[in-house]
N, C-alpha and C positions, 0 to 999 in steps of 0.2 A: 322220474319225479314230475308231478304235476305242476304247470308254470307258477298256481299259487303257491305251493310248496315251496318251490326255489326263492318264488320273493322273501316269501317268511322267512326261511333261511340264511338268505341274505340280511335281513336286520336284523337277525339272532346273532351273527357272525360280527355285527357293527355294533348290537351292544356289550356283545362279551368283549371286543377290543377298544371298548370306552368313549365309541362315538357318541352312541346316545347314552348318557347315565340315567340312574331312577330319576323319576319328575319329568326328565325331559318329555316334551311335544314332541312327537315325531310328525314326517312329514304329513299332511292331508292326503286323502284319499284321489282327490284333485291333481294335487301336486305330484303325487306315484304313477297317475295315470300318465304325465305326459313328462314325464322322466324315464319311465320304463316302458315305456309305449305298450303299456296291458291295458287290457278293458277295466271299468269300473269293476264290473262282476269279478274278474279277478283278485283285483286288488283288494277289493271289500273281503274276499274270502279271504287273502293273504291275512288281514289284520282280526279278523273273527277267531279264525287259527291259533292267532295269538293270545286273542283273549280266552279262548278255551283251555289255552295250554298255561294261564298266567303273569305271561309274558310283557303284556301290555293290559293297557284299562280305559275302557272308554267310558270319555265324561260327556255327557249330552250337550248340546250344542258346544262343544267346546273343541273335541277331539279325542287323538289317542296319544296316548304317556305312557313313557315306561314304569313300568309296575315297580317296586320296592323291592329291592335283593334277588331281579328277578333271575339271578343265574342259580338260584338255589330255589326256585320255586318249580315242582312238577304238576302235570296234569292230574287231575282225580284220576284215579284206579277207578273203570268201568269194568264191571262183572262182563266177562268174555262169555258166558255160558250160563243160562238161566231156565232154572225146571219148574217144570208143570207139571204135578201129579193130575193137575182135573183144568183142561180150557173151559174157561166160563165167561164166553166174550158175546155170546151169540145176540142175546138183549140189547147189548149198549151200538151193534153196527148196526143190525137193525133202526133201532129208534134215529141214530144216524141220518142212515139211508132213506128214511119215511118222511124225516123232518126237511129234506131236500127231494120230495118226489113232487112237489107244489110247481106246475111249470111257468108261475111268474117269476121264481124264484133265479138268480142267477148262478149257473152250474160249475162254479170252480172244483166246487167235491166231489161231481160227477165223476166215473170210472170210464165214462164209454166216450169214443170219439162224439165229434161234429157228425151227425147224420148226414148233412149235406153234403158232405166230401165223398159220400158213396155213390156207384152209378145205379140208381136207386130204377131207372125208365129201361137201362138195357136189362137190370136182371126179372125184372116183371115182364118184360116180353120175353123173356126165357121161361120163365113161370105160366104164361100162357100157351104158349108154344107145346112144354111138356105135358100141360094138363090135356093137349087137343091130341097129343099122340099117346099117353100113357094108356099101358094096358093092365086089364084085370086083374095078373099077375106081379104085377109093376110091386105093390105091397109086400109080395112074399119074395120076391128077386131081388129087395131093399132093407129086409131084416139083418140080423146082424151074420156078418161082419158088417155089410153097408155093401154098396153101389157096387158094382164089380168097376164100370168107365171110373168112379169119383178117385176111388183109392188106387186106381191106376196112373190114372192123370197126380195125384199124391204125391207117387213112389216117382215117378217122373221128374218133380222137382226133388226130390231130396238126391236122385241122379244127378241133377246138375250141381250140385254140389259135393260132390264123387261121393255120395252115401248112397251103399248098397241095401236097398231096405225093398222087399217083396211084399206087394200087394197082399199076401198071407198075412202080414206081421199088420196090418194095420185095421182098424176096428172103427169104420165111422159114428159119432156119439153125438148128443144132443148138447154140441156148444163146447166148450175145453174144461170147463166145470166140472159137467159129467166124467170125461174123458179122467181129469186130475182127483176125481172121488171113486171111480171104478177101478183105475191105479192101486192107489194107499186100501182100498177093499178087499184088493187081490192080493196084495202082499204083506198083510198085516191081521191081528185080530184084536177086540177089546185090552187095553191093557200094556199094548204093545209101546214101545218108546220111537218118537216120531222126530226128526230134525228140521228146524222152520228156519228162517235166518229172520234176525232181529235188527230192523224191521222186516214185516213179510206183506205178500197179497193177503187183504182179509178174509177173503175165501179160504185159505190155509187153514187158519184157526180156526172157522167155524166147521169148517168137515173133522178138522182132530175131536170137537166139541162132541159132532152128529156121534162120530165113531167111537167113541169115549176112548181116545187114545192120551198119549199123555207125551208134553211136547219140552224137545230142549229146543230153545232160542239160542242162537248161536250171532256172537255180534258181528254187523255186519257195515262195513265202512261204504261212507258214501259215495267216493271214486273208487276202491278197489274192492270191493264187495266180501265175501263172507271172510272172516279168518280161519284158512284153512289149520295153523298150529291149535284153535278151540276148536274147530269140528274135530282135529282126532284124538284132544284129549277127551272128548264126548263120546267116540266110540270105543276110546280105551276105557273109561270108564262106566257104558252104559252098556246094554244090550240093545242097541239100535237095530229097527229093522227097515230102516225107510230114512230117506232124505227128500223134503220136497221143496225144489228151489229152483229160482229163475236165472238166468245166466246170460239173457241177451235182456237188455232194457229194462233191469228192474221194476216192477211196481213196490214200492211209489218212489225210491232213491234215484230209480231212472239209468244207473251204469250197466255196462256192456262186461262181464271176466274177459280176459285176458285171454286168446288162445293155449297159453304156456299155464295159465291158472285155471284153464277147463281140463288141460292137459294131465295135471297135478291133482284135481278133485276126482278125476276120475279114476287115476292111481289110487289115490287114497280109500277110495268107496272099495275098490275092488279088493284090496288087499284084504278089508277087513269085512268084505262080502255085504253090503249093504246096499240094498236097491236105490237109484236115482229115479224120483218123480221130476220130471224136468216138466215146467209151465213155460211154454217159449210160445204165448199166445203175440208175441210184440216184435216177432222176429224178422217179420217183413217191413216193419217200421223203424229200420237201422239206418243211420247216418252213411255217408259217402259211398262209394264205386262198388264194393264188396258185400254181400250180405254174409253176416258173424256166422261161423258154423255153428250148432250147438254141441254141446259135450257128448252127447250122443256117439257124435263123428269119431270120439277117442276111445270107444267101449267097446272092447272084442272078448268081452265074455257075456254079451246080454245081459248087463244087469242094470239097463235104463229103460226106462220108457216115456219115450218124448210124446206131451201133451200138445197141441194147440190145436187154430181153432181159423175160419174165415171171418169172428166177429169181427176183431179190432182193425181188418184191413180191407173188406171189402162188403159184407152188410152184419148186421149184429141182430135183426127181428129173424134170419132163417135160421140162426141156430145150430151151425153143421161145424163141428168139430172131430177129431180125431185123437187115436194115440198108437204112434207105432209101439206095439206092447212086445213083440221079438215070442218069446217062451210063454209069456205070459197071457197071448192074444184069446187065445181058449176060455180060461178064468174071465179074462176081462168080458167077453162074447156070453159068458154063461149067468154071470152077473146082469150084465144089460140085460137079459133075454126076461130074470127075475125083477125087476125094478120098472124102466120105461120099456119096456118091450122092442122096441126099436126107434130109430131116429126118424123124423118126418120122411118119406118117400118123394111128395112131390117138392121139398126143397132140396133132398140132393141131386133129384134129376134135374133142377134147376141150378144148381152151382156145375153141374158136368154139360149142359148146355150153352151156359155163358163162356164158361176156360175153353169151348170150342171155336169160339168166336175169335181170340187171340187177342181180346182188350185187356185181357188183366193184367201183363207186364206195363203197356200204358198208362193204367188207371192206378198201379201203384208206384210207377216214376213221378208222377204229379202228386198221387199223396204223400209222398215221404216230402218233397219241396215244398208243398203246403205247410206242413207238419216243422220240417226245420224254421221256415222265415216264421210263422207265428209264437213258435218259442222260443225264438230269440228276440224277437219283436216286443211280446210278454215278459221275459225277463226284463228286459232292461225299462223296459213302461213299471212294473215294481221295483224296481229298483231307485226309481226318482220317487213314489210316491212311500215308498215303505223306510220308516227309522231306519239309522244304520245299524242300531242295534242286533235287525233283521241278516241273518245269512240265507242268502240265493242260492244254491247249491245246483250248477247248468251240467247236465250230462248231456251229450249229443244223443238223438234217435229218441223215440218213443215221443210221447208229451204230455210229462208229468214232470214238474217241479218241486222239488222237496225242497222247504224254507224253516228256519231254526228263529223260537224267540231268544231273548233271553233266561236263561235256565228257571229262572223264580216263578215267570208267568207260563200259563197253561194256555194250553189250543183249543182246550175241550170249551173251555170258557169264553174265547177267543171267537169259537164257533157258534156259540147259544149268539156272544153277543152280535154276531156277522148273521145270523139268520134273521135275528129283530127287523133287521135293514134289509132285508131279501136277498142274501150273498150266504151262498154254501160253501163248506169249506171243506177239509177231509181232515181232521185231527189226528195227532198221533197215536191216539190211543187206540185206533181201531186196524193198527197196524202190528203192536204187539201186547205180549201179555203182562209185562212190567210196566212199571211208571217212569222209563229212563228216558222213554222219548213222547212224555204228556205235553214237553214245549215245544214239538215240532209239527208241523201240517203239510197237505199235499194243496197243488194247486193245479186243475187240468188246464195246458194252451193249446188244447185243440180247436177251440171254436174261434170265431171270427170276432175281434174286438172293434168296438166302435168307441163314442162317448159314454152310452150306457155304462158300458166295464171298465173305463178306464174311471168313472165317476167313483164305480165300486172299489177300484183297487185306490183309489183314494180314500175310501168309507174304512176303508181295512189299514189302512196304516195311520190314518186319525185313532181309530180303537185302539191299536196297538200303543200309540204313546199316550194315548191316557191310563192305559191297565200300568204303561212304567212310571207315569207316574205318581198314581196309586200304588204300586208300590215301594217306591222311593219316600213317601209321606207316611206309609207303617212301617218303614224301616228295617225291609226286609231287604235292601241292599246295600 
């Protein structure tokens, strides 16, 4: 159980034995921090929980109270599993995306790290280097599969983490995009029934849209990620042919499964024979001493195929991704060969000429440390300026922030009004296909905050408490 959990728990425990009765004020958020020695972020999640669950009621500048008869009040019943005969999302991420391509604009909805944190001077001299030695044949000795050195050097690190994967099995591809749309290509056709987890990367939904497949959303918790008892009542009851989900550093929830619940998904998948598209582009950008295995690691009947990618960890403009495909590498090689024809040549021989150099274990110990102190830094900087209204939701690794309004107001609106002001945001809506999470947004801490941003995340929680209270004045609370 997570530390927030436990607190909630604990004043659930102290109002069923009549500490706090209804009415009462319970402590501040102030007050819990330096009684329980937790962080604010904590704590605030502790009591949001509550208010999700009925438990408690927060009054604006006032505080929080115990709700009325709350031992008899339960959580809304959220739809665990949600169908898509036709995805029709592709319009609204787009216009998204366009409305935040303006670069005075400030990038919290951006998807892609801080550029600057890449070694942007050593791999251009790898880039030069390979162009003064490449030969004429260089193009046809870099078709697909890819690189013979790249996918070597590949299989190499997934060796170090005792996965036994052959240079055969793996198929260089133009970015992890590619790699996670030539996947779901290979093992699916028009029509086909596709598993997203709700919320998902929006890339997801718009390749189910490309591919006219038709998608279950499977809900998925923000510390503990999909519900595996709704993914198998979705295979009991669907003809799934395909799962495509991330398992290390959610985008945009941000959590890591569980070794014992990759363990468990990949039981499940296999019993009931359904392929695993695994998107594990964030997997070098995990928290503490260990990098997370993916589920992969647990599949010994082939029936995964692990996507990523060198964008989000060492440059994102060469575009060299993979997928170890195992059975399916064929398909997947036959398809690229009909689509892009092959991945750029001289950027893979410039990713196989830098990894020879031996700076990339370097270059991403300092990025993950980067990456940890500014999202934490970031949180707790919105955290002073954002309503409590607002829940922070901190996963370790990756950096992405996922942040909840109040249920009544919307992010989509949240976002028109935050672009006015030149501040992008990522809405919920462009994460799934329902309206269940239209009050939630992403917020990227990868880049470098000064006064500018911290001005903005001031600009964003002014808007925030005027939309509540505009709505408290029509009476919708």
């Amino acid at each position: 159980m997570k530390k927030y959990q436990q607190l909630a728990q604990k004043l659930i425990d102290q109002i069923e034995l009549g500490v706090w009765i209804p009415g009462d004020k319970l402590p501040s958020i102030r007050e819990l921090v330096t009684t329980s020695e937790m962080s604010f972020v904590t704590v605030g999640h502790a009591y949001h929980l509550l208010e999700s669950q009925g438990r408690v009621i927060a009054r604006p500048q006032s505080g929080y109270y115990v709700a009325p008869k709350a031992d008899n009040l339960k959580p809304h019943p959220v739809s665990q599993v949600n169908q898509d005969e036709a995805v029709d999302i592709n319009t609204y991420i787009f216009e998204v995306m366009q409305a935040g391509k303006d670069p005075s604009i400030i990038p919290f909805g951006s998807g892609f790290p801080d550029p600057l944190l890449f070694p942007h001077q050593q791999l251009n001299r790898s880039l030069v280097h390979t162009s003064k030695t490449t030969s004429a044949l260089s193009v046809i000795n870099n078709l697909p599969p890819g690189n013979i050195d790249l996918r070597q050097a590949i299989a190499r690190r997934y060796a170090q983490q005792g996965m036994s994967i052959s240079p055969e099995e793996i198929v260089i591809t133009a970015g992890a995009l590619e790699a996670l749309n030539l996947s779901l290509q290979a093992v699916t056709e028009p029509g086909d029934w596709v598993i997203v987890e709700n919320p998902c990367f929006y890339n997801a939904l718009q390749a189910l849209e490309r591919l006219r497949l038709r998608a279950l959303s499977i809900a998925t918790d923000v510390d503990e990620g999909i519900n595996l008892e709704a993914l198998e009542q979705a295979l009991i009851d669907y003809p799934v042919k395909a799962c495509w989900l991330m398992t290390n550093c959610q985008n945009p929830l941000g959590f890591t499964l569980s070794p014992e619940k990759k363990r468990r998904l990949i039981a499940l998948l296999t019993k009931y024979k359904v392929v695993l598209i695994e998107d594990d582009v964030y997997s070098e950008l995990y928290a503490g001493r260990d990098k997370p295995l993916p589920a992969k690691a647990w599949d010994t009947e082939d029936m995964t195929l692990h996507c990523s990618s060198f964008s989000k960890c060492l440059v994102s403009g060469f575009r060299i991704g993979w997928v170890a495909a195992g059975k399916h590498a064929p398909r997947v090689q036959q398809l690229q060969f009909m689509s892009t024809l092959s991945t750029s040549s001289p950027m893979q021989l410039a990713i196989v000429d830098y990894l020879a150099t031996r700076s990339y274990e370097q270059h991403l110990r300092k990025l993950r440390r980067t990456l940890s102190s500014r999202k934490k830094s970031i949180g707790q900087i919105l955290q002073r300026h954002l309503p409590r209204e607002v829940s922070i939701h901190y996963n370790e690794g990756g950096y992405f922030l996922w942040l909840e309004l109040p249920r009544n107001l919307d992010a989509s609106e949240l976002s028109k009004k935050t672009l006015a002001q030149g501040i992008s945001i990522a809405p919920g809506k462009m994460f799934s296909t329902s309206d269940l999470l239209s009050h939630c947004f992403r917020i990227n801490t990868s880049w470098e905050w000064g006064e500018k941003e911290e001005t903005a995340a001031k600009t964003i929680g002014e808007i925030i408490r005027r939309m509540i209270i505009q709505s408290q004045l029509s009476g919708q609370v």
